[in-house]
C-alpha positions in Angstrom: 99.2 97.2 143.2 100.8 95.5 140.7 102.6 96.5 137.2 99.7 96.0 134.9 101.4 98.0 132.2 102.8 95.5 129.9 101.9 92.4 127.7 105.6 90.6 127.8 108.0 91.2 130.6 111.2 89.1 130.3 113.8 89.5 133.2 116.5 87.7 132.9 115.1 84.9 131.0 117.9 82.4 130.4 117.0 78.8 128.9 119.6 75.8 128.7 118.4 72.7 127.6 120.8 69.5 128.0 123.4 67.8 125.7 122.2 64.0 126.5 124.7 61.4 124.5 122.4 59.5 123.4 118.6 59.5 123.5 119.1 56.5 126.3 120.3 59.3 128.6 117.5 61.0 127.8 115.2 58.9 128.5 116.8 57.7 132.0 116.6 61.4 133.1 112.9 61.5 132.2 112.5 58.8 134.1 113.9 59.5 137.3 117.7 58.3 137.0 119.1 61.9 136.1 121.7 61.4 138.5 122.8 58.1 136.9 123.6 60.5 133.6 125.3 62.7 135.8 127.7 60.3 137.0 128.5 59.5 133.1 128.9 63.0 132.4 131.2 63.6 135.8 128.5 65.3 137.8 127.3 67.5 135.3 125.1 67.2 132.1 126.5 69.6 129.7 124.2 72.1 128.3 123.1 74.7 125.5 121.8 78.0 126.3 119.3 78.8 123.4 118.3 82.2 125.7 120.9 84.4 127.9 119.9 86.9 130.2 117.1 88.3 127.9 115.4 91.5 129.1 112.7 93.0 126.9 109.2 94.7 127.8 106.5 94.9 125.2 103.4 97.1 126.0 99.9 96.3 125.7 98.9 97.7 121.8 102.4 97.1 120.4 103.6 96.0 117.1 106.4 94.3 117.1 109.0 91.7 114.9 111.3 89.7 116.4 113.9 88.4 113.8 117.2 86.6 114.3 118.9 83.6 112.2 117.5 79.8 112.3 118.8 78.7 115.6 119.3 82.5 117.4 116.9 81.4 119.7 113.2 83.1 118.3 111.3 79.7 118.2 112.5 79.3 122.4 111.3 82.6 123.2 108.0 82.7 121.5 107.7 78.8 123.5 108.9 80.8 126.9 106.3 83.6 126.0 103.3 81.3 124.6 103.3 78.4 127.1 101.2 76.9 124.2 103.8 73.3 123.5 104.2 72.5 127.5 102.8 73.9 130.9 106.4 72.4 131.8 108.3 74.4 129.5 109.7 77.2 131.8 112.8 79.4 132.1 115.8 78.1 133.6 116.1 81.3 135.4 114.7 84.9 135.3 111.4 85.7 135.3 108.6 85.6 132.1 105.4 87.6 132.6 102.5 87.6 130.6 99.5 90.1 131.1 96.8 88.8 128.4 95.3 85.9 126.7 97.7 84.6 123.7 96.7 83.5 120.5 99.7 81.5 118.7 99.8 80.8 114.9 102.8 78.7 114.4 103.4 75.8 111.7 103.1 72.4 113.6 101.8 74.0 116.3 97.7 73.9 116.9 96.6 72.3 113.8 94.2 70.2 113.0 93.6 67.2 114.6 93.7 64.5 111.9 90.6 62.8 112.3 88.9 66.0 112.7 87.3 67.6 109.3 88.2 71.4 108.9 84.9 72.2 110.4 85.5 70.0 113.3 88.3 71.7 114.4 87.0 75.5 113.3 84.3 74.4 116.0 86.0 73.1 118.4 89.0 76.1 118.7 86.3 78.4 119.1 84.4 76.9 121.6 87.5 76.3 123.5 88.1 80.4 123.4 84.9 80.8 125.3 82.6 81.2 122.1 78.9 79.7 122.8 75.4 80.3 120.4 75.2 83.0 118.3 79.0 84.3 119.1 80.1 80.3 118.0 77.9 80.4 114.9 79.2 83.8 114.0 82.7 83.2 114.2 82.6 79.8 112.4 81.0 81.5 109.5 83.7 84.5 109.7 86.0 81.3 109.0 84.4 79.6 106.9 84.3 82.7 104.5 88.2 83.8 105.1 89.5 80.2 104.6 87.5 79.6 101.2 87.7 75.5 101.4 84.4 75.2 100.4 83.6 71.5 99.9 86.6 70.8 101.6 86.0 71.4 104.8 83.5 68.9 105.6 86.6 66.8 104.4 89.4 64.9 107.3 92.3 67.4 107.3 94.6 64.1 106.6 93.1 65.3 102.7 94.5 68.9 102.8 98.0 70.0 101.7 99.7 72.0 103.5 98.8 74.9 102.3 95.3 74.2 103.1 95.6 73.4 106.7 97.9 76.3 107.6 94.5 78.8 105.8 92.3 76.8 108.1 94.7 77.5 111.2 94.7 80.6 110.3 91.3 81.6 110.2 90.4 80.1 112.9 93.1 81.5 115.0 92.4 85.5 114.2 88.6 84.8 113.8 88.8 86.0 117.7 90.1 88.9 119.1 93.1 88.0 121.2 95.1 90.6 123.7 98.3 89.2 122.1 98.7 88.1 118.7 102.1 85.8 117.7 102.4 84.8 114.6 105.5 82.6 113.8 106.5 82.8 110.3 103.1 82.4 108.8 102.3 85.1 106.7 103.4 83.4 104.1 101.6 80.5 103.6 99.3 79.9 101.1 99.5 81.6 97.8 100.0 85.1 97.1 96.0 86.0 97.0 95.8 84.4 100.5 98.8 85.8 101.9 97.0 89.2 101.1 93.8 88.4 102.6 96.5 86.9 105.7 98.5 90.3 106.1 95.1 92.6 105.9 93.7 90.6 108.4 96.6 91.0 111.1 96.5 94.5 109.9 93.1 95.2 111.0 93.5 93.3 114.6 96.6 94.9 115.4 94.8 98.6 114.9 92.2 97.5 116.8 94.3 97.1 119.9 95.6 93.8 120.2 99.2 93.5 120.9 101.1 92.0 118.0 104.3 89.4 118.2 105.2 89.2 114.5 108.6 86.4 113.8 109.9 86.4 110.0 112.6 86.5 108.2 111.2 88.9 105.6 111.9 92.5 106.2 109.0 93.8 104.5 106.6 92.2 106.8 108.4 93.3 109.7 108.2 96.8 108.0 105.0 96.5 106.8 103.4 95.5 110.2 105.8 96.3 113.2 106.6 99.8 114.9 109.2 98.0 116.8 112.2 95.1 115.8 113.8 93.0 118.1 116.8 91.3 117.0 117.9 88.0 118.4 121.8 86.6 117.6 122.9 83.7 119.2 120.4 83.9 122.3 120.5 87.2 123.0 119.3 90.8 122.2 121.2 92.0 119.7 119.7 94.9 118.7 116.6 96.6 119.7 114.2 99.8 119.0 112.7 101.6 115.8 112.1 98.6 112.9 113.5 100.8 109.8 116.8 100.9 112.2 116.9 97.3 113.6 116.3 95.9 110.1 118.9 98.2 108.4 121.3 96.9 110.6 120.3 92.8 110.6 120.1 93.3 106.7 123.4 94.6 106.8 125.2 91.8 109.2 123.4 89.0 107.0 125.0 90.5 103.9 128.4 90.6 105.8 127.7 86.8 106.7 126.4 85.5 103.4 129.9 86.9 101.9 131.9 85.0 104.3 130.0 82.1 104.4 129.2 81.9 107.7 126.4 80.6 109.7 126.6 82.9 112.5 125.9 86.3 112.5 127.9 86.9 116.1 129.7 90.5 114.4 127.5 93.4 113.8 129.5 94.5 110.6 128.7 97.5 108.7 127.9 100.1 110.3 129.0 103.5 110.1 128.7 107.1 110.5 128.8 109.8 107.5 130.6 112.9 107.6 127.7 114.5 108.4 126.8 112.2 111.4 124.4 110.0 110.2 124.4 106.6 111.1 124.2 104.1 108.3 124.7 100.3 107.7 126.5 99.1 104.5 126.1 96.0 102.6 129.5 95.0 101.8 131.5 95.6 98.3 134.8 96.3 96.4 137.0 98.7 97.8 137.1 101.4 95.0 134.3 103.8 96.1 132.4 104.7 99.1 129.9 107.6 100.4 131.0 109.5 102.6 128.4 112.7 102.7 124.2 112.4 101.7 122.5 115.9 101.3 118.4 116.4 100.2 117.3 119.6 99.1 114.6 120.7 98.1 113.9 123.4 95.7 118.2 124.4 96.4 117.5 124.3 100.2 118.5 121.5 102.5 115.0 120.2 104.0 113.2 116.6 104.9 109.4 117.6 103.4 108.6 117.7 100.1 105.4 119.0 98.0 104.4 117.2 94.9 105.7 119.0 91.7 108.9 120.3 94.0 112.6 119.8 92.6 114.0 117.6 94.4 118.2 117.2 94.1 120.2 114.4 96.0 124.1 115.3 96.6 126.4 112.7 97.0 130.3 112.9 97.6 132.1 110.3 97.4 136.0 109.3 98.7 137.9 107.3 96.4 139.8 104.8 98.3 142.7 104.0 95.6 143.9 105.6 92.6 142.1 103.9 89.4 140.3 104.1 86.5 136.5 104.2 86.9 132.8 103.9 85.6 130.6 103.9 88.0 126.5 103.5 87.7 124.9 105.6 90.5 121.1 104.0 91.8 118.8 105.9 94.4 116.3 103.6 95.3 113.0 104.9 97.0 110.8 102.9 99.2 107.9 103.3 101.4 108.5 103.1 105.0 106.8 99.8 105.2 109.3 98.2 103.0 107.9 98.8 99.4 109.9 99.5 96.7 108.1 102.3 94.3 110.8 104.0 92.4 114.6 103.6 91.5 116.8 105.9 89.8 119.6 104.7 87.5 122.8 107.0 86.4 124.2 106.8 82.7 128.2 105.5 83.4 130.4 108.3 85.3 133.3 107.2 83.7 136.7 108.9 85.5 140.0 108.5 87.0 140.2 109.3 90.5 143.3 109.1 93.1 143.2 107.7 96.6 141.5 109.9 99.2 139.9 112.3 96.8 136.5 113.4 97.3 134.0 113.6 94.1 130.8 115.4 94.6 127.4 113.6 92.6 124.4 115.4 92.2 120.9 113.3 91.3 118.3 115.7 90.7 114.1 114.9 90.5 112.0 117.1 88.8 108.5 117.4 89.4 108.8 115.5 92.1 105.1 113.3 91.7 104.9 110.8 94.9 101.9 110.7 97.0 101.3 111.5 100.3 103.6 109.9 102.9 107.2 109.0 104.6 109.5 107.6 102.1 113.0 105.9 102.8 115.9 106.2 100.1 118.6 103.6 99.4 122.1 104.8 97.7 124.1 101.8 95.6 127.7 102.5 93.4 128.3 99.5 90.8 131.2 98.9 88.6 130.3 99.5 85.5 133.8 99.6 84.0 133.9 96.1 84.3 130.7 94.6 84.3 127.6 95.2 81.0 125.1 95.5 84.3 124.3 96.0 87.7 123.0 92.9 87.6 125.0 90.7 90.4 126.5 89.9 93.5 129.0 91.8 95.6 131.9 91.5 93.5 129.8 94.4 90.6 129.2 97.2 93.3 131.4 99.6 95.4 129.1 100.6 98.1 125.1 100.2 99.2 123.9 102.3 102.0 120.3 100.3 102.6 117.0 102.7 103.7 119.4 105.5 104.9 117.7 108.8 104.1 113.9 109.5 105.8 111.7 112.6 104.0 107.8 113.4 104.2 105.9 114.1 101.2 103.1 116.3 102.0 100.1 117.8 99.9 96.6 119.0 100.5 93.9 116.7 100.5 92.1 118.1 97.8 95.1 118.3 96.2 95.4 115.1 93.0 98.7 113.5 93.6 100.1 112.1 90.1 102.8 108.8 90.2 102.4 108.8 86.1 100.7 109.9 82.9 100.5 108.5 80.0 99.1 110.4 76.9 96.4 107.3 76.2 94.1 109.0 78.8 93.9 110.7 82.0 96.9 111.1 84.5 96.8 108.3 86.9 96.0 108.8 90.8 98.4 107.3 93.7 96.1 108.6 96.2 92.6 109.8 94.8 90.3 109.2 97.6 
């Protein structure tokens, strides 16, 4: 019997595509007279491998992101994977498996004939998929009421900006349950009122069992939507498992790049392990002062769960790396393990002078600790504040970031009210009153 047990198989998957000279040589090769080019090129077109060797599996119900600089190699994958551009458009070795019927949303790929209107294609698609009567009617209206075009879609799509035609794609591209959802970097198109109807609608099809293929560059969607991250850098797998993990680290690397002004992000830079043995990516900064030790306790006791209206204390300690004056601003940042930033803590200025290799203990405590229900992420920054009115800035104001480090649970009874604020106007505020 064969192994049914899988959406995506990739086994060895390389891709090369050729260097012509000139689009001449191109188009002699197309035609028939590739061994003509050859004999320019010495026997041999040269080539570029945009894929090398890749080996991944994704399961059937999976969720996840595949992220990797413009030119790592994502857009040739998801072609490999999709077959959607060319039935031609195959591996140059290794094998690519695909157990399920795809449904690719991908700018430029899939829209809307132009001398179709909207409705002409919203028909068409979903006849195509199989729909028929009742089913077809259905669905059309199910796109017609996510899209919102009104008047518009009785219109040619040559009339509609682009905003326009990539909410018609869109709709009519998840108005059918697919097996495996890829979704190339459109998320966000549209406006921001669309782009939250968009990422509630994935939502809702991935949970219902469909296996989702998410590519962006944004790490909160990947967050937001994907158990699992894949990281591509310069054709291969980089990096590959949990998303809070893969994420920290690309984050991390394209920090380390932006500083030096590179375009490739070929070094994994910035990672580290605590004293403690926790293994962390930092963002780079000035040599000055760096965390070396990250403790959570709760209520005095070290412990990863805590109960609303629990004191919560953070201790840092620090090594200073060269003897100098300081004044350092101290920022814990807490964010929701889907990439949402809902609190952030900043220090008054710890001014001090401090010798090289000495270790200085911080302690940030939280009282009444107030989140709602849930698993929270925490991020740890040092900025010079001797030198600079704010933190405000680029690399050159901070000492040290350590990015979604530090994972705790809040728990509470359900019947328990959860407050994130009060305000003495009127009653205390609910995060999670159901």
């Amino acid at each position: 019997m064969p192994d049914l047990d899988f959406a995506i198989r990739c086994t060895g998957v390389t891709k090369a595509f050729p260097l012509y000279s000139s689009p001449a040589e191109l188009a002699l090769d197309h035609l028939g007279f590739g061994g003509l080019v050859r004999r320019r090129h010495g026997g041999t077109i040269p080539t570029f491998e945009a894929l090398r060797g890749i080996n991944l599996t994704v399961k059937h119900g999976e969720r996840v992101g595949i992220v990797g600089r413009n030119g790592a190699g994502k857009s040739t994958l998801l072609r490999l994977i999709s077959g959607h551009v060319s039935r031609n458009f195959r591996p140059t070795s290794g094998r690519m498996e695909v157990n399920g019927r795809i449904q690719l949303i991908a700018q430029g790929v899939g829209g809307p004939p132009p001398q179709f209107s909207g409705r002409d294609f919203a028909r068409e698609t979903l006849g195509a998929n199989g729909l028929r009567g009742a089913a077809l009617d259905a669905a059309l209206d199910d796109v017609i009421d996510f899209c919102e075009l009104g008047p518009y879609l009785d219109q040619p799509v040559t009339t509609y900006s682009a905003g326009m035609a990539a909410r018609l794609q869109f709709a009519v591209a998840t108005a059918v349950q697919s097996e495996i959802l890829i979704i190339d970097e459109m998320l966000g198109a549209g406006d921001a009122y669309f782009s939250m109807k968009s990422a509630d609608r994935v939502r809702r099809l991935a949970s219902s069992g469909s296996t989702l293929l998410l590519v962006s560059h944004f790490a909160q969607q990947v967050l937001q939507f994907c158990d699992r991250a894949i990281w591509i850098r310069n054709g291969v797998v980089a990096d590959d498992g949990p998303a809070p993990e893969v994420m920290n680290a690309y984050e991390a690397a394209m920090e380390h790049a932006a500083i030096r002004g590179e375009l490739s992000d070929a070094v994994v830079e910035g990672e580290d392990t605590l004293d403690d043995g926790r293994r962390v990516h930092r963002w780079p900064g000035r040599r000055g002062v760096k965390i070396r030790r990250i403790d959570l306790r709760v209520d005095g006791k070290p412990s990863a769960t805590v109960r609303p209206g629990d004191q919560v204390t953070i201790d840092l300690e620090l090594e200073i790396e060269e003897t100098n004056k300081f004044g350092c601003a101290y920022l814990v940042t807490i964010w929701t393990k889907d990439g949402h930033r809902v609190g952030r803590i900043e220090s008054d200025i710890d001014k001090f002078s401090g010798i090289a290799g000495e270790r200085r203990p911080i302690s940030i405590g939280i009282e009444d600790f107030r989140f709602g229900r849930g698993s929270y992420l925490l991020s740890f920054s040092i900025y010079d504040r001797l030198n600079f009115e704010s933190t405000k800035g680029g690399t050159d104001r901070r000492f040290d970031v350590i990015h979604r480090s530090v994972e705790f649970d809040v728990v509470a009874p359900d019947e328990q009210r959860v407050f994130l604020f009060q305000h003495p106007a009127g009653e205390p505020q609910s995060l999670n009153d159901e």
